[in-house]
N, C-alpha and C positions, 0 to 999 in steps of 0.2 A: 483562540483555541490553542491549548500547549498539546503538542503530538505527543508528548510523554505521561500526559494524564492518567493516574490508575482507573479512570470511569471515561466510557466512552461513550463517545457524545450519541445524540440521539441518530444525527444520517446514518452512523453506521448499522443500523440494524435494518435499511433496506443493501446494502451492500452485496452486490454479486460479485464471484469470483472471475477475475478477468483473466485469462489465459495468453496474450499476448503484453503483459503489463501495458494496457494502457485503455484510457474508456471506453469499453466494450458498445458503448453510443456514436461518439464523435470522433473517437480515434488518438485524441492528444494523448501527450504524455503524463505522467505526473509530476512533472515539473511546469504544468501548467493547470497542477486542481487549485481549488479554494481553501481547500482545507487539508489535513493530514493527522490522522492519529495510527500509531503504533499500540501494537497489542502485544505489550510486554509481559503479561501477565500471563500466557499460558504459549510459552515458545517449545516447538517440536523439537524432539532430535532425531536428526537424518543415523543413514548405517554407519558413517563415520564422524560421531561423535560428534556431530555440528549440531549448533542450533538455528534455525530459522523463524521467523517471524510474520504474521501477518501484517501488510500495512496496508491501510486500510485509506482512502482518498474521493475526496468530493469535488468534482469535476465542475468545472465553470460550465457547463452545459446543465450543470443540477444532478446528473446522475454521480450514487455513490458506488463503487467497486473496490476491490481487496485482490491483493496477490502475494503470493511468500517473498522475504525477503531475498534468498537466494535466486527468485527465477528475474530479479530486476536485473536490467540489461547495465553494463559498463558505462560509470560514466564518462562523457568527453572532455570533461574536467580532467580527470587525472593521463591522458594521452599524452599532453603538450607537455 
């Protein structure tokens, strides 16, 4: 699955909004789903001028979920 796809795949049309980014079932991150598609094709803009994005994530437990780009948390990568 390319996450950049203009058509997105079939999981994501049970996809709920997850509120603390991460699967609203089992709790992982989304650095541990199956799958990932971004929904580049209809990005918000915030009051200042940003734009965010839905991504959208299919979780090794099978449930699929979505959060905006901006509420994903820091990665640990970029600390060290």
């Amino acid at each position: 699955m390319d996450a950049f796809a203009l058509v997105p795949p079939e999981w994501t049309k049970s996809a709920t909004h997850a509120f603390d980014f991460c699967c609203p079932s089992c709790k992982k991150p989304p650095i541990k789903a199956k799958s990932v598609w971004l929904n580049r094709r209809a990005p918000v803009s915030t009051s200042d001028r940003r734009r965010k994005y839905q991504e959208f994530y299919l979780c090794e437990c099978g449930v699929s979920w979505w959060g905006w780009s901006d509420d994903r948390p820091p990665s640990e990568l970029g600390s060290k």
